[in-house]
N, C-alpha and C positions, 0 to 999 in steps of 0.2 A: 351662287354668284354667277352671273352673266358679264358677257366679254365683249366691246365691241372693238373688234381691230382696226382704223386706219391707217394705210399705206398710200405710197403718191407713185407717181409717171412721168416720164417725159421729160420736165425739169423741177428744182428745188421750188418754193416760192411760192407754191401757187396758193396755201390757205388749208393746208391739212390740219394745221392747227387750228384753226375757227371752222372750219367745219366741225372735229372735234367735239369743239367747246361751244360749238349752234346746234350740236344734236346731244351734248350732255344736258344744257338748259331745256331743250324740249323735253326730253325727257324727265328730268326734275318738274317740272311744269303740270307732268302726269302722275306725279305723288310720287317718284321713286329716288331712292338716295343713291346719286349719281355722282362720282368720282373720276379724275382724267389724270393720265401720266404719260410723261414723253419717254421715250425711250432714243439715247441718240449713237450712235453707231462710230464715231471717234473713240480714241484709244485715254483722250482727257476724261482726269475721273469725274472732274466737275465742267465748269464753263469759266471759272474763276481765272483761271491765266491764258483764257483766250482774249486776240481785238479784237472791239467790237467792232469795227470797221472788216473784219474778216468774216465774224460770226453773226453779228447782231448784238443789241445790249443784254446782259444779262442781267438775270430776275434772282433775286434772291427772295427764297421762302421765311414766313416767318419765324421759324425756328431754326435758320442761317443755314441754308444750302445755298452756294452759287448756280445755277439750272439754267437751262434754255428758256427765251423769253416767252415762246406757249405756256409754258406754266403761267402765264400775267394773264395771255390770253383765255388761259381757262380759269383763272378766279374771277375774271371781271366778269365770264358771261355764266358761271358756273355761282358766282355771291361767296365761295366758299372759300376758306383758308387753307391753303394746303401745307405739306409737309415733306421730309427729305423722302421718303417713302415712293413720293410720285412723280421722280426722274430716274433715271437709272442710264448710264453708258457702258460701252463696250467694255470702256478699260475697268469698271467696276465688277463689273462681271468678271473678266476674267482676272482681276486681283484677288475676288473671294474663291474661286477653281485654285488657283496657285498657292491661296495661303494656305486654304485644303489641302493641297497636294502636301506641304513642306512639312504640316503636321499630320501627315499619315492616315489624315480622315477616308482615303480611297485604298487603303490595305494593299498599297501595293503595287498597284492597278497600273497600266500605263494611262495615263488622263491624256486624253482628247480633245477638241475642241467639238469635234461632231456629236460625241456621247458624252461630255461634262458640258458645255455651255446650254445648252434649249433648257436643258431642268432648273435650271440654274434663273433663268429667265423668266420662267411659268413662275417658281417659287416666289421671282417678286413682284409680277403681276395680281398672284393674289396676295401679296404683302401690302402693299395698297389699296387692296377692299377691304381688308381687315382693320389696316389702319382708320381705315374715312368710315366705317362700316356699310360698306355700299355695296346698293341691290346690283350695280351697275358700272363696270372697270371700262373707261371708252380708254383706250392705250396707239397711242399716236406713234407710229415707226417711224424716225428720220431718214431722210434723206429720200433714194429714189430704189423702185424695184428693179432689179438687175445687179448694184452697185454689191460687190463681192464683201465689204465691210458689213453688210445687213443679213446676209447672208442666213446666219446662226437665232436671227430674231425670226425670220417667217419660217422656217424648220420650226422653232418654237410653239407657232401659231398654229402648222400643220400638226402636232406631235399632240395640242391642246384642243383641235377639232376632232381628234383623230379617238380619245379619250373623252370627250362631252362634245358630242356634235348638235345636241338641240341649246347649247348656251354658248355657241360663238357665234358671231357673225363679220363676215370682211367686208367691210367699204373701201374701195380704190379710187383714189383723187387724180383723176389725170386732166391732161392739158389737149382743147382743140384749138390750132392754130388759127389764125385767120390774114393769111398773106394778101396784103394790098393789091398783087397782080392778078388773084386769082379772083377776089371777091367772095368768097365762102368761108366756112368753118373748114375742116378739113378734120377727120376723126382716125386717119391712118396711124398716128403714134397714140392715141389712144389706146386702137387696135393693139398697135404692138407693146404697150407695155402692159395688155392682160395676155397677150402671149407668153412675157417672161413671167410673169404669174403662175398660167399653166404652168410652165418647163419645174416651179418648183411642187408640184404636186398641191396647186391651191388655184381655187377658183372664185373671184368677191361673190356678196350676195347681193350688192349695192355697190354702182359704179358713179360718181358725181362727175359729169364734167364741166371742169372751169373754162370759160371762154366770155369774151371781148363780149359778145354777144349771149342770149336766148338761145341753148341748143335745140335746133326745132327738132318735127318727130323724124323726119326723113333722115337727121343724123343718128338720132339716138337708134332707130330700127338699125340703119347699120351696125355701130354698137353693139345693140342688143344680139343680131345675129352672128356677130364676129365672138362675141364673150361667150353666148350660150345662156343668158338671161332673158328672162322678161320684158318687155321693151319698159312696162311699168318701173323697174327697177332701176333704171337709166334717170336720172336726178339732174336738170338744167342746174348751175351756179355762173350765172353771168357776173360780171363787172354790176357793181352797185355803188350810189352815193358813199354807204359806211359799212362795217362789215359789221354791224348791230343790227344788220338789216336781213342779213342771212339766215337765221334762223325761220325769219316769217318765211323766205324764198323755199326755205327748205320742208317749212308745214305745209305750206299753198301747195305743197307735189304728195303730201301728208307721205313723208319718209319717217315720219318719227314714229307713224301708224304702224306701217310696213314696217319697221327694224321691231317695234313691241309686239306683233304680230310673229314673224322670225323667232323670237325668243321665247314663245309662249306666255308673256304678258300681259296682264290686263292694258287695256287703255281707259283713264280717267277722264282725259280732257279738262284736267282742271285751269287751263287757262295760263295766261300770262299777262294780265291788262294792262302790267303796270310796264310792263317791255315793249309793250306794243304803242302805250302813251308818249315812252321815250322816247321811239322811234319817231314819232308824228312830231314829235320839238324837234329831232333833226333835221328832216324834211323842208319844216317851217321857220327855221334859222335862217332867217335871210340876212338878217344885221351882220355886219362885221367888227372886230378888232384885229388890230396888228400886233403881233408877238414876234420880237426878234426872239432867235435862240443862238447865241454864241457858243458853238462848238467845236472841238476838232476832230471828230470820228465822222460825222457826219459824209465829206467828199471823200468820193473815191474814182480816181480819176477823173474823168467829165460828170462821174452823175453823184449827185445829193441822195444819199438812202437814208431814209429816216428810220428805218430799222434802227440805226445806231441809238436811236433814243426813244424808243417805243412808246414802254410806259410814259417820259414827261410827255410825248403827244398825244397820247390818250388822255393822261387827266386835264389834262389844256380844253381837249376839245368837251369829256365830258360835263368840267364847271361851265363851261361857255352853251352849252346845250340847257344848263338848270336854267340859264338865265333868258336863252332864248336866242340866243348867238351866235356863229359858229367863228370862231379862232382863223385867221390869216396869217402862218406862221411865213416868216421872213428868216430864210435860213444866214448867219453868220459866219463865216469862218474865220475862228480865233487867232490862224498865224499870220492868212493875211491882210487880219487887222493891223498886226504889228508893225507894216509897213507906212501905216498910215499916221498924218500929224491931226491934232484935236481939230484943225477945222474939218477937216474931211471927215474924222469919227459924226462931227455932227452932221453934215450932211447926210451921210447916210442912215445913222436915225431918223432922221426927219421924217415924222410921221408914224412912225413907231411908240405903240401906247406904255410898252412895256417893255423888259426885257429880263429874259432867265438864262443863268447859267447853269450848265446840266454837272453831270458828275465828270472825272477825267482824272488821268492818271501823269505823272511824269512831265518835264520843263517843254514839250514840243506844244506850243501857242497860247502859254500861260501870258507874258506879255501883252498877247490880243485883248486877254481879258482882263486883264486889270486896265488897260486902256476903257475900256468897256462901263467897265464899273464906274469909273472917276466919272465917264461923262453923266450916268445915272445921279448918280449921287449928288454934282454939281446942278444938274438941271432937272432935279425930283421927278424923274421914270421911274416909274415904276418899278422894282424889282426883287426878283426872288431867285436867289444862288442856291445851288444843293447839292450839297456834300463839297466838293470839289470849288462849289459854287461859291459855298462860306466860305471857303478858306480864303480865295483871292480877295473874296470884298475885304477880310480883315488884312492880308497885305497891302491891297489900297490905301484904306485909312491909315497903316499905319506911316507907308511913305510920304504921303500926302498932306495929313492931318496930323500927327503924332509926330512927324520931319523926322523918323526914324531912317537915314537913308541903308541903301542898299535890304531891306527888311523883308524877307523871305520865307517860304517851307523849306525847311530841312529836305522835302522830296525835289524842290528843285535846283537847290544852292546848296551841300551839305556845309560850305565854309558861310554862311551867311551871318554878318554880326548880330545881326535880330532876328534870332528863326522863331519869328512868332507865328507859325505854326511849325510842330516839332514831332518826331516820332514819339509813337507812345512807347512809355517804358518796357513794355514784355514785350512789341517788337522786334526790339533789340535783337536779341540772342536768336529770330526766326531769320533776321537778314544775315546774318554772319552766318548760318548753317546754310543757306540758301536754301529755306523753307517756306516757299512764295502761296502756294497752293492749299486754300482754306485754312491760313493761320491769320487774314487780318479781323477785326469786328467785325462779327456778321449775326445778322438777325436781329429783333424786336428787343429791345433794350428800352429800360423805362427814361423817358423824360419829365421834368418836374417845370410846368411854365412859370413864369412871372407874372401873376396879377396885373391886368392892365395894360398891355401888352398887345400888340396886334396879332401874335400867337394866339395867347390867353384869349381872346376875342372871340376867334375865327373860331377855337373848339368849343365855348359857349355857344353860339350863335347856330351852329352848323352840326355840333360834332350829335348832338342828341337826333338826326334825325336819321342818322345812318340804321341802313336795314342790317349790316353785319358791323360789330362794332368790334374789329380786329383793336382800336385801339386800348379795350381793354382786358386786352389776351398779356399774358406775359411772355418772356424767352421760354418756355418751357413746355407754350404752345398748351397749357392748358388754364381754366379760367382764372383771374386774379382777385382780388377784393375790390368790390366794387368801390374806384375813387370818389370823388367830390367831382363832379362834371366841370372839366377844365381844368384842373391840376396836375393832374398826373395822366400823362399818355406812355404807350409802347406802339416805338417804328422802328423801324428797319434799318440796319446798318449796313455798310459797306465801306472801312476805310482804316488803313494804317498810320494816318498822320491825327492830329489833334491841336487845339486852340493852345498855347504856352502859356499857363498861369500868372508865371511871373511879371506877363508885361499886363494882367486883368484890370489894374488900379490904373494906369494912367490910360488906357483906352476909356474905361467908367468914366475919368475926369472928362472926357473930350464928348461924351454923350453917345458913347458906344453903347447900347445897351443890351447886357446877356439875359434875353428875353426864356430862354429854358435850358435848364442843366439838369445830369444826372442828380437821382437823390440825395447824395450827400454831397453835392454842391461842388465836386473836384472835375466834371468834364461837360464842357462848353457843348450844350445841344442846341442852340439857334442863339442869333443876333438881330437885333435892331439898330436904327440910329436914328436917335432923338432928334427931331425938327422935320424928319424927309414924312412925306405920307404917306409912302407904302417902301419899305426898304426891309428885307425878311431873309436871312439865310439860316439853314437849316443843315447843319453835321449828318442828319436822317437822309431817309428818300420818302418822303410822302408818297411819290409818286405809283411807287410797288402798289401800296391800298387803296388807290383811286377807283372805283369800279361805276360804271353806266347809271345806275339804277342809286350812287351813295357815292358821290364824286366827294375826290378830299378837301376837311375842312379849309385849310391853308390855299390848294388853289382858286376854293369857292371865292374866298377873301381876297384873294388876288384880283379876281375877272372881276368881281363887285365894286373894287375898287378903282380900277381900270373904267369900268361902266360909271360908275358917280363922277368921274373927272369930267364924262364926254354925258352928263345929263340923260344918261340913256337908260339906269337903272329900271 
């Protein structure tokens, strides 16, 4: 088993993860079974009780881990499903050292963090080639080198070169600036963060740097003579259109040669046409749509991160790429919508083909969005809610349409006369323990669609052409009987609350209609509403399995749908 380490420089952000996940694809590309896992340096076991407006969104795998959203980024460019196997944090690590310790597995011993955590670390590095059964471990270090919480992971890497030094190799992602005053690159903190490299007794084999610009050669020699590399080994990653685009940037310098070289591997060259065709539909995207996205993670302070919603703006742009278009997303913000009266909601639609509500926790700009919904739904926009999404639309209609007044989620109102969304029953007894942390629905849970149905539609239509067909994976992540195409699917969960039974019947009467449920027909997996032409909310996240090369059914149906209004299909 071969190891490829990724670590970063300078600052957070810069793409350690799609480098990653642009040299796991190249190399699958060359015949080898190629696997990637984050590794994140916080003392949280999962990502599950972090903000995403602090962290980014988080990704849940299909066998229900909460993970950092690189995991998203390396199934989309990797085709491949992963598992809880292919994240790991601090705090995990050192929960399983301590529960060692408490049951006496160390005889004794005083335990350490310097001599208990590294082994501890390797053991799950290769627990994740075994898992995937991969010729090929690319393993992603969070954060930045120097930062004292990382500390125990590059010891790790040193401790695993140190023991198999022709099957590791280190990539370092650092940052060259380019100050307006000066007019250049500048490769100084570059420099300096393979200095704190050295200082831990490790030196990369492969240094990429990201910058604004082409790092030309006169940077990279510098580089190259400051690290003690090859000038060849110094890997330009400038600013590009999309970051599907990166992995070509990264063959055209042929790194994926040079790392399979490195490792003693053959090189096959078997190509990648079908990625590279994709690429040329981005490029060539010149059409537009407009996509509102109503959310509230999104701002933070002055600036709009769309990190906070990764996945839906990936699968946004990937259906819009099938079709030949690229997505114009119009960022929202839910709370101070709230401030506003329906004429002004309209205005600022205006123009807007569509609009999605993404997933969200808690009463802070719920208001925004149900304002949001009424005006979709009054004036047939388009739309598609998820997870968080369904919920408000069904409080809409129920205030609105149903004259259920004051009709709420239990997560926002718990006194509310109608909590027609409600906590689900086993719940219960997780909130009164205050047991927040990987207790709510998580992971691939089967949905059963409705015949006829603009769901049912989209997975006919769409779902058979997918290259990985995650949708017929079960919660147990391994294969299921194969359905009738369009019937039965499995996605992705993430949520504590649920659709209330009891109000099912006079919704139905008003032309609600519950377009896919669990198999035995007791929990509300997506909604429609008879008369609108595209109105779709989904309890799931599609968005997790959206991938470049096999964009999801549901948002294919959406852009398609969006494109038939504006004769552009």
């Amino acid at each position: 088993m071969k190891f490829i380490i990724v670590s970063g420089g300078v600052i957070s952000g810069l793409g350690k993860g799609v480098t990653a996940a642009s040299l796991g694809m190249l190399l699958k590309a060359n015949g080898l079974k190629v696997t990637a896992m984050k590794c994140d340096m916080y003392l949280n076991i999962d990502a599950g009780t972090m903000n995403p407006a602090e962290h980014g969104e988080v990704f849940v795998t299909h066998d229900g881990l909460e993970t950092d959203q690189d995991l998203g980024h390396y199934e989309r460019f990797l085709g491949e499903t992963l598992t809880k196997a292919n994240y790991i944090t601090n705090g995990q690590v050192y929960k399983i050292v301590l529960d060692k310790e408490r049951s006496l597995e160390y005889d004794g011993k005083c335990v350490e963090p310097y001599h208990h955590i590294p082994p501890e670390i390797i053991k799950k590095w290769y627990a994740a080639g075994k898992e995937n059964d991969a010729d090929v471990v690319i393993v992603e270090l969070g954060g930045t080198v120097g930062e004292y919480e990382g500390l125990l992971f590059f010891e790790a890497f040193r401790r695993l070169k140190l023991s198999n030094p022709k099957d590791v190799c280190l990539v370092h992602v650092g940052y060259l600036p380019a100050p307006p005053s000066i007019g250049e690159l500048k490769s100084k903190p570059l420099q300096q963060s393979v200095s704190l490299l050295n200082s831990l007794g490790l030196q990369p084999d492969f240094i990429v740097g990201r910058a604004e610009k082409v790092v030309d050669d006169k940077r990279k020699q510098k580089i190259a003579l400051a690290s003690g590399l090859s000038v060849e080994n110094i890997i330009s990653a400038p600013d590009v259109k999309s970051i599907y685009m990166i992995p070509l940037i990264l063959n055209k310098q042929e790194m994926d040669k040079k790392i399979l070289k490195k490792l003693g591997l053959k090189i096959r060259n078997n190509g990648y046409r079908e990625w590279v065709e994709m690429t040329k539909k981005i490029v060539n995207s010149n059409r537009t749509i407009r996509i509102g996205i109503v959310g509230k993670y999104q701002k933070v302070g002055d600036y709009t991160l769309e990190d906070s919603y990764v996945c839906v703006v990936e699968a946004l742009k990937h259906a819009g790429w099938h079709f030949g278009i690229t997505p114009e997303l119009v960022w929202l913000d839910s709370q101070e919508l709230e401030n506003k009266n329906e004429a002004q909601v309209k205005k600022i639609f205006l123009g807007i083909d569509g609009i999605v509500v993404p997933q969200g926790w808690g009463s802070r700009g719920t208001e925004g969005k149900i304002l949001a919904i009424k005006y979709v739904r009054e004036n047939n926009v388009a739309y598609l809610g998820l997870c968080f999404g369904m919920q408000m639309a069904t409080i809409e209609f129920a205030r609105n349409v149903l004259k259920l007044d004051k009709a709420n989620s239990q997560e926002v109102n718990e006194k509310t006369p109608h909590p027609v969304i409600h906590i689900m029953p086993k719940q219960i007894e997780y909130l009164k323990k205050r047991q927040y942390g990987g207790t709510i629905r998580l992971g691939a849970w089967p949905c059963k669609l409705k015949q006829g149905t603009i769901l049912a539609e989209a997975f006919r239509k769409y779902g058979g052409t997918l290259k990985n067909t995650w949708y017929l994976l079960n919660p147990l992540h391994t294969q299921a009987p194969k359905p009738v195409k369009g019937e039965l699917v499995y996605e992705r969960h993430r949520h504590r609350y649920e659709f209330n039974n009891v109000y099912k019947e006079r919704y139905e009467k008003k032309g609600f209609i519950f377009s896919g449920t669990s198999p035995d027909g007791e929990l509300i997996e997506a909604i429609e509403l008879k008369g609108h032409p595209f109105f779709v909310g989904t309890q799931f996240h599609p968005e997790y399995a959206s991938r470049p090369l096999s964009p999801h059914p549901i948002f294919l149906s959406f852009v398609e749908h969006i494109l038939s209004k504006k004769n552009d299909v």
